[in-house]
N, C-alpha and C positions, 0 to 999 in steps of 0.2 A: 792318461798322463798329459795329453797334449791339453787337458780341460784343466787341469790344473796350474799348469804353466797359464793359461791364458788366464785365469783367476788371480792367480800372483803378481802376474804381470799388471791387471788394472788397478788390484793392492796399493803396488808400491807405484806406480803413476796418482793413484788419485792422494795419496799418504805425500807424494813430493809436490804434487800441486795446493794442499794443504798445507807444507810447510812454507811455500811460497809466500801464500795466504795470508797467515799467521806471519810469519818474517816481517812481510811487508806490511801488517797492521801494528806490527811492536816495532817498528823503525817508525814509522807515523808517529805511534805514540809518544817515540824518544823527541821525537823532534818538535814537540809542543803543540801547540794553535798556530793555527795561520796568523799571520800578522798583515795590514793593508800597507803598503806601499804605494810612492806617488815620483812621479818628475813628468821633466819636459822637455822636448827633443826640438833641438832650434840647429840654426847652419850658423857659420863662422859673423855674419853680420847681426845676427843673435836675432834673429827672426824666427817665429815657431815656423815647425814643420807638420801639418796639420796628416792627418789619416797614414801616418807610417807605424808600420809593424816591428813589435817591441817584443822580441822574443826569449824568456829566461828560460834555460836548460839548468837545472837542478846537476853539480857534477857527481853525486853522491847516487841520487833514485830519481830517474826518470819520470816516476811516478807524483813527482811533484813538479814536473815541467811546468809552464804554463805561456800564453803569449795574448796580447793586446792590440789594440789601435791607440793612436794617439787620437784627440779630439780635433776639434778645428780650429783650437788654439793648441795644440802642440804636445799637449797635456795628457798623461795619462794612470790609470791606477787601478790595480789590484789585488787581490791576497795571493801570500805566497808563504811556504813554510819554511821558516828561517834556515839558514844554509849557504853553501856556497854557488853561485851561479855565472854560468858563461852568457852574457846578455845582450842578444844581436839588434843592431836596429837596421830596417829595409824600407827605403823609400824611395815612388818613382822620382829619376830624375838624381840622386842621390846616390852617393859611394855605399856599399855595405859598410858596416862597424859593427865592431866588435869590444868588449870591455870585461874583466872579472870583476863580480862582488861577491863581499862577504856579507850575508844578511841576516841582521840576527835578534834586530826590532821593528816593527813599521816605522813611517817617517816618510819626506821626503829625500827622495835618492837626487832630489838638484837636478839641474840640467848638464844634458848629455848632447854634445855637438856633434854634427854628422855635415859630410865636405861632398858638397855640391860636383856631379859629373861634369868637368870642362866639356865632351864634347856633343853637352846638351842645352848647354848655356841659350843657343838661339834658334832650340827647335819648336816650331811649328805647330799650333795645336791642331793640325788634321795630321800631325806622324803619330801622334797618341790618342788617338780619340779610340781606339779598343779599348782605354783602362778608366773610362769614365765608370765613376760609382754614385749610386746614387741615395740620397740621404730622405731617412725617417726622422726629423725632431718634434720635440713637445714643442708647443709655441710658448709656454712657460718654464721656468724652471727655476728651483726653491734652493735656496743657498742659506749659511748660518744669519746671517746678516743682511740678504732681501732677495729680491726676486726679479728675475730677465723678461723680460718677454720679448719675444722676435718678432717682427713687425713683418719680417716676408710671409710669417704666417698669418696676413688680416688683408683677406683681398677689399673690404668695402675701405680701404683707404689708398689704394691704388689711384694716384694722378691727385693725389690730395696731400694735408697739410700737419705740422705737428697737430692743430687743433682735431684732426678727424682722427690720426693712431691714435689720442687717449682715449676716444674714446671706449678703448676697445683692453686699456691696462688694466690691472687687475688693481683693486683698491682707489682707481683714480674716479672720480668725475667732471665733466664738464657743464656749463652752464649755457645757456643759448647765449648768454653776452660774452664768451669767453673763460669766464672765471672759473679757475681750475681748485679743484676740493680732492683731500686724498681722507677717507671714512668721515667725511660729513665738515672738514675742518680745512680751509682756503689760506693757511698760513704755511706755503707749498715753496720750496728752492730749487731753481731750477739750473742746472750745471749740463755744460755739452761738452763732453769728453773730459769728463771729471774738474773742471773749470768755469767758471761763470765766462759770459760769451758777446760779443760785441753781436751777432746774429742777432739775440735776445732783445737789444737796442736796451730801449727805454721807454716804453710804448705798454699801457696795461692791458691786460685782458687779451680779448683775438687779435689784435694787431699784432702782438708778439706772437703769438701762436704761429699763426701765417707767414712768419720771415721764413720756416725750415722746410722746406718740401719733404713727404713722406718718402722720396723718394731716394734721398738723401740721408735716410735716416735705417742705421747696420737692426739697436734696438736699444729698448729703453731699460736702465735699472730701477725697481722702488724700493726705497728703501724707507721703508718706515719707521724704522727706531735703529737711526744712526748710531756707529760707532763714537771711537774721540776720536778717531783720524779724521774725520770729519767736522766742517761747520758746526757749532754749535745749534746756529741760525736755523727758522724753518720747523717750527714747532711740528709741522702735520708729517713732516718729511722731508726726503729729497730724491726729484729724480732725476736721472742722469741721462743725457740723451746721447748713445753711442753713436758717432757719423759712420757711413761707409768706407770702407778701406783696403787693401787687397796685400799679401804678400807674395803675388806671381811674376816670377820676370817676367821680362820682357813687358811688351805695352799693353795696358790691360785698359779696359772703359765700359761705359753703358754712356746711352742719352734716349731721355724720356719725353717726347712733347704728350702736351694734355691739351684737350680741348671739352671744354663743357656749357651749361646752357648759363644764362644772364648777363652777357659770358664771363666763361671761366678758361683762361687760357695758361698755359708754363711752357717753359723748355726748359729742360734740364743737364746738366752732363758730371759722370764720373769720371776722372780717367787717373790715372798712376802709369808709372814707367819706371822700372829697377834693372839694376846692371851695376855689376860687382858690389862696389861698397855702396852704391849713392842709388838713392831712392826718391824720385819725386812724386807728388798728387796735388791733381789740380779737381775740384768740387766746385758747383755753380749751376747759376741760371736765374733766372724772372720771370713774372708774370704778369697777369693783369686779370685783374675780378670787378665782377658789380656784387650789390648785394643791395637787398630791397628789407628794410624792418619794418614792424609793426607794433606802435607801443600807444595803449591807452591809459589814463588814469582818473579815477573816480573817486570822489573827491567829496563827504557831506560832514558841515561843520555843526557844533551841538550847541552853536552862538553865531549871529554874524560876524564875516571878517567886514574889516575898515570898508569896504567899496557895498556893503548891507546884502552881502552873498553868503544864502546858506548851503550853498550847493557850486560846485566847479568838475566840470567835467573836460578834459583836454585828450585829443589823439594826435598822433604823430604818422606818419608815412614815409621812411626816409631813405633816401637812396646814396649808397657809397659808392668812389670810383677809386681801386686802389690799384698802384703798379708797384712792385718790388723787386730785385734782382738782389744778389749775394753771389757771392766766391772766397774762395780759402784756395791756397796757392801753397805749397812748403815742401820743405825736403827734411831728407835722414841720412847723416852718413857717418857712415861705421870707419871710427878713426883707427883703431885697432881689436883683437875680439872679444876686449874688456870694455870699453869705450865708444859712445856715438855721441853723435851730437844732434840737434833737431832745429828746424827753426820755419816757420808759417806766419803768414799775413792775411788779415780775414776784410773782407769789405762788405758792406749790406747800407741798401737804401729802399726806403717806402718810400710812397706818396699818397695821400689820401684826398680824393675831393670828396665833400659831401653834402647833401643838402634836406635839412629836417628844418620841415614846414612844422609847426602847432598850432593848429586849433583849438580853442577853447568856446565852449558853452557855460556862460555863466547862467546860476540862478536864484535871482533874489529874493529876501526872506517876505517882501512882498507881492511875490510870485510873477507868473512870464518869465521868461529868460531874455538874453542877448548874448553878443558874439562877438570873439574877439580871435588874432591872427599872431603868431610871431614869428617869423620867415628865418634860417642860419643857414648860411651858404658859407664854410669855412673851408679853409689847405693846412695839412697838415704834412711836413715832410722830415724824415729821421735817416742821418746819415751815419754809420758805426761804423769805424776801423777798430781792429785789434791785431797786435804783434806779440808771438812768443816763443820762446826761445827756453832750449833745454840740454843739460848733459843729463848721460849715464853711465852711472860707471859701475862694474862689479868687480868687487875684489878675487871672485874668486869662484869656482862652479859648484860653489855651496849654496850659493843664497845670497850671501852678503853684498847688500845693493846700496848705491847713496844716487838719488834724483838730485838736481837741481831747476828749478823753473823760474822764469819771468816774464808775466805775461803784463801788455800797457793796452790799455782801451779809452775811446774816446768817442762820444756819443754826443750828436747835434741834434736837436727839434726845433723845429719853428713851425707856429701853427698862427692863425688868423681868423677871423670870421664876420661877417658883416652880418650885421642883425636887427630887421624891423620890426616895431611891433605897434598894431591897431587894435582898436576897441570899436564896434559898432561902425564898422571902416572908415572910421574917424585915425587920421596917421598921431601917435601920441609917441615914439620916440624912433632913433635909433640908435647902434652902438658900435663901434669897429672894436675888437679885443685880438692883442698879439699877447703870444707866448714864445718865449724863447728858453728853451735849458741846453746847457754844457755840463757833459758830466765825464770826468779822467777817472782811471783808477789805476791803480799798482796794485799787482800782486804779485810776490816776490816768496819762495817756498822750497823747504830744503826735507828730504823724508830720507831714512834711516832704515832698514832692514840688515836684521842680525839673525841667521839662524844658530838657536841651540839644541844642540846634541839631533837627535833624530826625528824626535815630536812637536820641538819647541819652536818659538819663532819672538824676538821684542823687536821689536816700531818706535819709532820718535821722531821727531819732524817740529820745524816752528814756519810758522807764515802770516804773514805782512801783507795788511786787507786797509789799502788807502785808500780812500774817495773823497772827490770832491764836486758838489753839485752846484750850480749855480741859476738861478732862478730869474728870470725876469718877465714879471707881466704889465700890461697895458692894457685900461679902458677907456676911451672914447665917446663921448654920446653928447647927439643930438635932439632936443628936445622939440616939441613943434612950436612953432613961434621963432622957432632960434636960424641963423641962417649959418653957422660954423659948430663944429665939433671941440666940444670943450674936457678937459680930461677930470675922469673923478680918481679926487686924490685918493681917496680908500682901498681903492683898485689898483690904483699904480705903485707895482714895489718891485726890489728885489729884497733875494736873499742868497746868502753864501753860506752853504752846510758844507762841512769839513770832517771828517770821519775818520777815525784809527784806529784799528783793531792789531795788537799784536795777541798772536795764540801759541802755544806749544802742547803740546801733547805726547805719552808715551801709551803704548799697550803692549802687555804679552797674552800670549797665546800658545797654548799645550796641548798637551793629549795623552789618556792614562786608562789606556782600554779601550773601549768602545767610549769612554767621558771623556769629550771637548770641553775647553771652556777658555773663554777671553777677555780677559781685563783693562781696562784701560782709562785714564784718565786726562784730561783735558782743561789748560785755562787759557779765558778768553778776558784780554785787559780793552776795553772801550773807552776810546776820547771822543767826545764829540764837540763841535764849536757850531753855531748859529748866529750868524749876523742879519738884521732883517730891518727894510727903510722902507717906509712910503709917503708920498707926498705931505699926508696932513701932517707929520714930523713926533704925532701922537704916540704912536705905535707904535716906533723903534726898538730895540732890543739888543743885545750883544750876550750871548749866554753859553755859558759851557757845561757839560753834564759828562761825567765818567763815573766807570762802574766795574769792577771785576768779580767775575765767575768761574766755580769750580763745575765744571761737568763730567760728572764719573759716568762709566757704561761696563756692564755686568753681560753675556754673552753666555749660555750655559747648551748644551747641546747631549744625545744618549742617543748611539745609533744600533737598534737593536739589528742593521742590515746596511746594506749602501742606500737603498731606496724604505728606508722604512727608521724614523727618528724624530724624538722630541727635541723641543726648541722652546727654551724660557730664554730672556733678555730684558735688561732696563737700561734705559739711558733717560739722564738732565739736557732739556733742551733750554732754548733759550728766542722768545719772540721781541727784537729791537724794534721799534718804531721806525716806521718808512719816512724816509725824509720831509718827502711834503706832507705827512700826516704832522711832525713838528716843528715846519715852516708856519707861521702863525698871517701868511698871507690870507687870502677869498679870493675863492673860484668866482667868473661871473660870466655866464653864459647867460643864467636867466634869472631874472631881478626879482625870483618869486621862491625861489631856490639855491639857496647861499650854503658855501662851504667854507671851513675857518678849520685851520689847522692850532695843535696843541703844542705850545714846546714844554707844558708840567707832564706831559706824556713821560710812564716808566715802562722801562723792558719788563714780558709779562714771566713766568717761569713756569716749565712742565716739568712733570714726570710721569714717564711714559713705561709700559709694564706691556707684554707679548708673553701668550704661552703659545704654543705653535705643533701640530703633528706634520709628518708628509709622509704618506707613502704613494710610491709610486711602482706602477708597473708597466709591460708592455702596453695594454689597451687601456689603462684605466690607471688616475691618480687622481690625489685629494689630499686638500692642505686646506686643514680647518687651525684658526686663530682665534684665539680669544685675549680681544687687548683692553687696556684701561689708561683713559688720559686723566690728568689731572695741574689743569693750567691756574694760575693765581695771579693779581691784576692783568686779569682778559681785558683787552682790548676792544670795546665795540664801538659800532658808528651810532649816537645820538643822534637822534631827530624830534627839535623840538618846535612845537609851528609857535612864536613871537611877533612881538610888535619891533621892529627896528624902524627906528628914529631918523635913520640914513636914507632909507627907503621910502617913509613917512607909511608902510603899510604894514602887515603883519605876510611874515615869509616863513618859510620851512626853514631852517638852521639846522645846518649838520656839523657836527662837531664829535672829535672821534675821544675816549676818555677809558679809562681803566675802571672798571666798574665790579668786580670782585672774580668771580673762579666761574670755570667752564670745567664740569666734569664730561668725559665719554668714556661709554665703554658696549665692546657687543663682539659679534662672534660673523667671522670673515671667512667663508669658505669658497674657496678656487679649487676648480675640477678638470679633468678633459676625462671626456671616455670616448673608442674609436670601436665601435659596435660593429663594423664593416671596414673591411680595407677602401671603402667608399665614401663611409660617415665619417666626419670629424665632428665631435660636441667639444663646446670647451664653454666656460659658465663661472657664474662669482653671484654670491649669496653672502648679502650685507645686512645682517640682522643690528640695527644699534639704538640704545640707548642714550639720551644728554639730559645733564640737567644744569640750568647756568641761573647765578642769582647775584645781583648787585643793585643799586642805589645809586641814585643821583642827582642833584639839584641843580635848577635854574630862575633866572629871575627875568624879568623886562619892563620897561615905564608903562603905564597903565594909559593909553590911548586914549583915554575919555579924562584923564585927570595927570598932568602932568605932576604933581605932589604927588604921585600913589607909584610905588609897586608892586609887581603881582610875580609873589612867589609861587614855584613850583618844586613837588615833591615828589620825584619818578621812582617804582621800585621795578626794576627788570628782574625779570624770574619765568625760565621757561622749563620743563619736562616733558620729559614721553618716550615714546619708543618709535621706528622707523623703519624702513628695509630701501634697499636697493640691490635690483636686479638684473642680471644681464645675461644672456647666452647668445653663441653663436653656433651655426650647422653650415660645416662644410662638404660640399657635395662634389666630389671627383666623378664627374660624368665620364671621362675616358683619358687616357697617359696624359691630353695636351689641353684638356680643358676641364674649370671648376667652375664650381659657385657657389657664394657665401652668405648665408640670411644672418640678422645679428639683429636680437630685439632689444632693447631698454627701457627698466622700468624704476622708478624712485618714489618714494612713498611720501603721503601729505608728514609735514614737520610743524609744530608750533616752536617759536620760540622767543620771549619776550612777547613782543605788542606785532610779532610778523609769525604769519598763518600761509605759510607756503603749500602750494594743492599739491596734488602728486600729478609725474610727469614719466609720459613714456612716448616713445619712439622705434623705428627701427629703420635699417642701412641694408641698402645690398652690396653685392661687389660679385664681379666675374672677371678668370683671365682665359685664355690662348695663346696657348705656343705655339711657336709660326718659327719656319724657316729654319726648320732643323734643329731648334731652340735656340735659335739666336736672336732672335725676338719673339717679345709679348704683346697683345691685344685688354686692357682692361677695361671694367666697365664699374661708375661709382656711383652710386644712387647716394646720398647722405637725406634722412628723415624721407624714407618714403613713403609713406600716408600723411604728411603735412600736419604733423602732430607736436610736432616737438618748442615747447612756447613753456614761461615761466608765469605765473600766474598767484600773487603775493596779494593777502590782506592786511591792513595793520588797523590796530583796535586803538585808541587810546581816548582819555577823558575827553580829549578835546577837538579832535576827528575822527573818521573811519574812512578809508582808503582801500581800495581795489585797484589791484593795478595789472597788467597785460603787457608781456615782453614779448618778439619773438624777434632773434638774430636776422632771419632767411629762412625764407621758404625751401621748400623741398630743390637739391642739385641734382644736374645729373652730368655726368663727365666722362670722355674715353681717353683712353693714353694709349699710346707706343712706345716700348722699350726695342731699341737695340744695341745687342752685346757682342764687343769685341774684342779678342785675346789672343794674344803673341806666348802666352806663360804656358804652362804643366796645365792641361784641362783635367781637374780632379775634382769633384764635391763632394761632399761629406757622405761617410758610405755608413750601410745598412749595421746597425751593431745591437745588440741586445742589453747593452747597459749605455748611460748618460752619463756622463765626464762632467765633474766640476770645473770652470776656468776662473781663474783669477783676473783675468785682463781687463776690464772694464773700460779700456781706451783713455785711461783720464789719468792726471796722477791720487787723487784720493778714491783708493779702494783696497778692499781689504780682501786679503786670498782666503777664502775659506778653508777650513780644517777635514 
């Protein structure tokens, strides 16, 4: 009897656990698919609240509970089964809250404000130091519309410069002279906090580079096939340079000195301070560097030049002395907890001394050689301010947002140079050359967000891009015999470029299942005006050129997962002509090598085409791209070796001209895989293809007969395929100390009449934490095997050319950081999923879907 009961009894136990079972899989059922939800949890000054827990209690079945972190932008999201939910938010330092929702699509759930504990307002970070957490990130991370990479995670640029973190972005390259290339293409926009930047000055190549300490720098955005919220401008791209920034009260900072060999020295500091509504941060610091280049060029003609040389061979040896300092100063305050205001001032100055000796070996087509010298010992100094200023204001904890900005910039150079030059040390001339530019701009910019219904989102915005640049050069020279310095009119001009871009733009953006996609469109109206005088009264000019463009962008997205999604996208770019490439002035450093600017120069036009996967995991992700450019009047730099009349010899002439299409296209893959809670890998595999074809004619008076000229008929046209390589290995020796090897490699390119070798390199970097972790010890090697040098052929009917660059030799640099904080000591804690953020620090960016 009793064996029966006890049979019955697990009967109806396992028969009610069964109906449990069954219950709770047919209420699942009833309840549909999970759906992704999203928002962002900020305090009354509308500030994110970064790693606070976000808890929905399902009030129906338990069994759909679920709960989150916010990111370290405040951010957060995940699936949930539609329903009704009690939804708590907890964070240190922060009130509990509490709120109901009804949920019954995915979408953004908006922001959710949560009210700061009064009486924690001014504590201590040694009363909380038990709740320190401590953060796993990718150093990449792949978004609808481009890609982060965090720069805390690249020790070989520790105590160094923007120019060293690129080298380490995904899609970007550098050049040993500075020139930055994003897949094979240097027509690159550079924005620092979503804004062009008085930091940036007006300085090309590495001198700009070098104004931004790595130090200074949160991370970088790339975005390679811009939305319409953005620039038109910047065919290759654009990257965004996010500055460091803090939301802790109380007083928060760091300050980095650097010391390294040539030398190479900084001091740096971050600091902010916040309390109640008002927020300040002050960013800064200077340096000072040498750097030593090494450039030779080779040089055999297939005819003699005017002086009966078939052969010139010239080296250089030059030595730079540069100091710069920068600061950014500004505040934020929160007028009420719909409304702030903002407003920063930025300061930056270089200085350059520099001194490039040339040598020259001539040799005659009656053979023996002889020798000749030409000594430039020039100062170059660049002073930039910039002011901006900003509201925000939201209607409402939906979304609905309206920016306004006005940022004013204004940029001095003045440069100089004394310059001799002998033959057979025989003294045959010299030269004094000043350069002076002033360059203002306005930017004035109004942006629009509207959220519709749960998925949706429309953008609009119009902004006002003034510039105006002013030009003044001067050459000097004394010839031997002569006892005064007389000016050559050809050389002395100005010129006044004047520039108007008004643009507007709208996009929307949805979402319909697992299918994103975003639409948008963009027009950009260009005025431009050119005035341009020099002595001889020949060459004047007064010219206007305007042009409007439509730029559509198509954004398409399928996320088979949060971490697992394809990605097509197209956008119309648009490449304007750089000022002094249409100031129709001449460069004259050296009387053998002439520059001449175009004003028949037209804007060139891309379209640009992305297919995209990512998936990502805990150890191991991969984001393979396959893109296609296709540009039409490309822009190149001519070089044609002439007889000038001015000169009375034959000179290389550069002249920059629109010569037909640049196609690219190839296949871009970015990795990280973490083998070891000790190894970090992280890698880019740039397989690409170009093929560029145009035509072009030139003429010049025939040196042996002044009746004759000698036409010429150029056809440019290069092909082929390419690669560029890069990985880094990050070694966590133990909690307080790493080290980082990073090698680079880029592959030989033909292209037209230039035969570029392939060039590889590789960087170290090590840090130590010291002092409880409130300081750091680093270590920066940049090129350590002294490999890293650019190395160009050029072929043409009428020379052949070998040439030899190298920026600097092998650096080596240490730093010390120390950090100090009055605020909530929290960092980003350990989570098994990555959060998308919208914030990109700037006002042009787009939140992804």
């Amino acid at each position: 009897m009793t064996g029966k009961i006890e049979i019955s009894s697990m009967i109806r136990k396992r028969t009610l656990g069964l109906t449990f079972v069954l219950g709770a899989a047919s209420l699942a059922f009833a309840q549909q698919q999970k759906v992704n939800v999203s928002g962002k949890i900020v305090d009354k000054q509308n500030q994110a609240v970064p790693y606070a827990s976000v808890t929905f209690s399902n009030k129906a079945n338990k069994l759909f509970s679920d709960a989150t972190l916010t990111d370290e932008k405040g951010s957060y999201q995940l699936a949930l089964t539609p329903g009704n939910y009690d939804i708590t938010v907890e964070a240190i330092d922060y009130k509990k809250s509490s709120l109901n929702k009804q949920i019954s699509a995915g979408g953004s759930l908006g922001n959710f404000t949560v009210e700061r504990e009064g009486s924690m307002t001014n504590t201590k970070t040694k009363d909380i130091e038990g709740v320190t957490i401590v953060a796993t990130t990718k150093p990449v991370r792949v978004e609808i519309d481009k890609k982060t990479y965090d720069v805390k995670s690249d020790l070989t640029a520790i105590g160094g410069n923007l120019q060293d973190v690129l080298q380490n972005v995904p899609s970007v390259s550098v050049d040993p002279d500075g020139t930055v290339t994003m897949r094979g293409s240097s027509n690159v926009k550079f924005l620092v906090n979503g804004k062009p930047s008085a930091l940036l000055g007006i300085d090309d190549g590495a001198n700009a580079l070098q104004a931004i300490p790595a130090d200074q720098i949160d991370r970088i955005e790339v975005i390679t096939n811009p939305s319409a919220k953005f620039d038109a401008s910047g065919t290759a791209g654009i990257l965004n340079i996010i500055l460091k920034k803090t939301t802790k009260m109380g007083f928060n900072g760091s300050v980095t000195g650097n010391l390294g060999l040539q030398p190479r020295t900084s001091l740096n500091t971050n600091l902010s301070w916040r309390k109640g509504n008002l927020t300040w941060f002050l960013n800064g610091g200077g340096g000072y560097s040498e750097s030593k280049g090494k450039n030779w060029t080779d040089t055999q003609f297939t005819k003699p030049d005017t002086e009966g040389n078939i052969r010139k061979y010239q080296i250089s040896e030059g030595k730079n002395q540069a100091k710069n300092y920068n600061g950014t100063a500004g505040i934020v305050y929160q007028i009420n907890d719909n409304t702030s205001v903002n407003a920063s001032g930025t300061v930056r100055g270089f200085l350059m001394e520099n001194n490039q000796p040339v040598d020259y070996t001539y040799y005659p087509s009656t053979g023996g050689s002889y020798f000749g010298n030409r000594t430039s010992n020039g100062n170059n100094k660049n002073l930039g301010l910039q002011g901006d200023f900003g509201l925000d204001h939201k209607f409402d904890d939906k979304g609905q947002n309206i920016s306004l900005s006005l940022s004013l910039q204004k940029n001095d150079s003045d440069g100089d140079s004394f310059i001799e030059q002998t033959t057979k040390n025989i003294f045959e001339l010299s030269d004094i050359t000043t350069q002076k530019t002033v360059s203002k701009s306005t930017v004035g910019k109004i942006d629009y967000e509207l959220p519709i219904g749960e998925n949706s989102m429309f953008n609009a915005g119009y902004k006002l891009d003034y510039n105006k640049n002013d030009y003044d050069f001067g050459v000097q020279e004394k010839l031997a015999g002569q006892a005064n310095y007389v000016p050559l009119p050809r050389y002395n001009s100005t010129t006044n470029y004047q520039e108007t871009i008004n643009a507007i733009y709208a996009q929307f953006k949805s979402k319909i299942g697992n299918f994103g996609y975003q639409l948008g469109l963009r027009n950009e109206l260009s005025d431009i005006s050119i005035k341009y005088h020099n002595l001889t009264g020949t060459d004047d000019l007064d010219k206007n050129k305007k042009y409007n463009g439509l730029f559509p962008s198509v954004f398409l997205s399928y996320n088979f997962s949060k971490d697992n999604q394809l990605l097509l996208n197209y956008s119309r770019r648009i490449d304007r002509p750089r000022s002094w490439f249409l100031a129709p002035f001449m460069s004259y450093s050296d009387n053998q090598n002439l520059f001449k600017g175009n004003t028949d120069l037209n804007p060139a036009y891309i379209d640009s085409f992305e297919f995209g996967y990512n998936f990502s995991k805990k150890k191991f992700s991969i984001n393979p791209t396959i893109y296609y450019r296709n540009e039409q009047d490309d822009v190149k730099m001519t070089v044609a070796y002439v007889y000038d009349t001015y000169e009375k010899r034959y000179v290389f002439n550069t002249v920059p001209l629109n010569l037909g299409y640049d196609r690219r296209f190839g296949l871009d893959i970015n990795y990280t895989f973490d083998p070891f809670s000790w190894w970090k890998i992280m890698g880019e595999v740039d397989l690409y293809g170009y093929k560029t074809s145009g035509e072009y004619d030139y003429s010049y008076p025939d040196p042996t007969n002044a009746a004759n000229t000698i036409y010429k008929h150029i056809s440019y046209a290069g092909n082929g395929m390419s690669t560029r390589l890069r990985m880094s290995n990050t070694f966590k020796i133990d909690k307080t100390f790493s080290v980082q090897l990073q090698g680079n490699f880029r592959g030989a390119q033909v292209e037209g009449a230039n035969h570029q070798k392939a060039m590889y390199f590789a960087n170290l970097g090590a840090t130590k934490t010291i002092w409880k972790g409130d300081g750091t010890i680093g270590l920066n090697v940049q090129d350590l095997f002294n490999t890293r040098a650019r190395q160009v052929s050029v072929v043409t009917d009428d020379y052949t050319t070998d040439r030899y660059m190298r920026w600097q030799p092998r650096t080596l640099s240490l730093s010390l950081t120390y950090r100090f904080k009055q605020g909530e000591k929290v960092e980003a804690p350990k989570r098994k999923k990555d959060f998308n953020s919208n914030d990109s620090g700037g006002d042009d960016q787009v939140p992804p879907m």
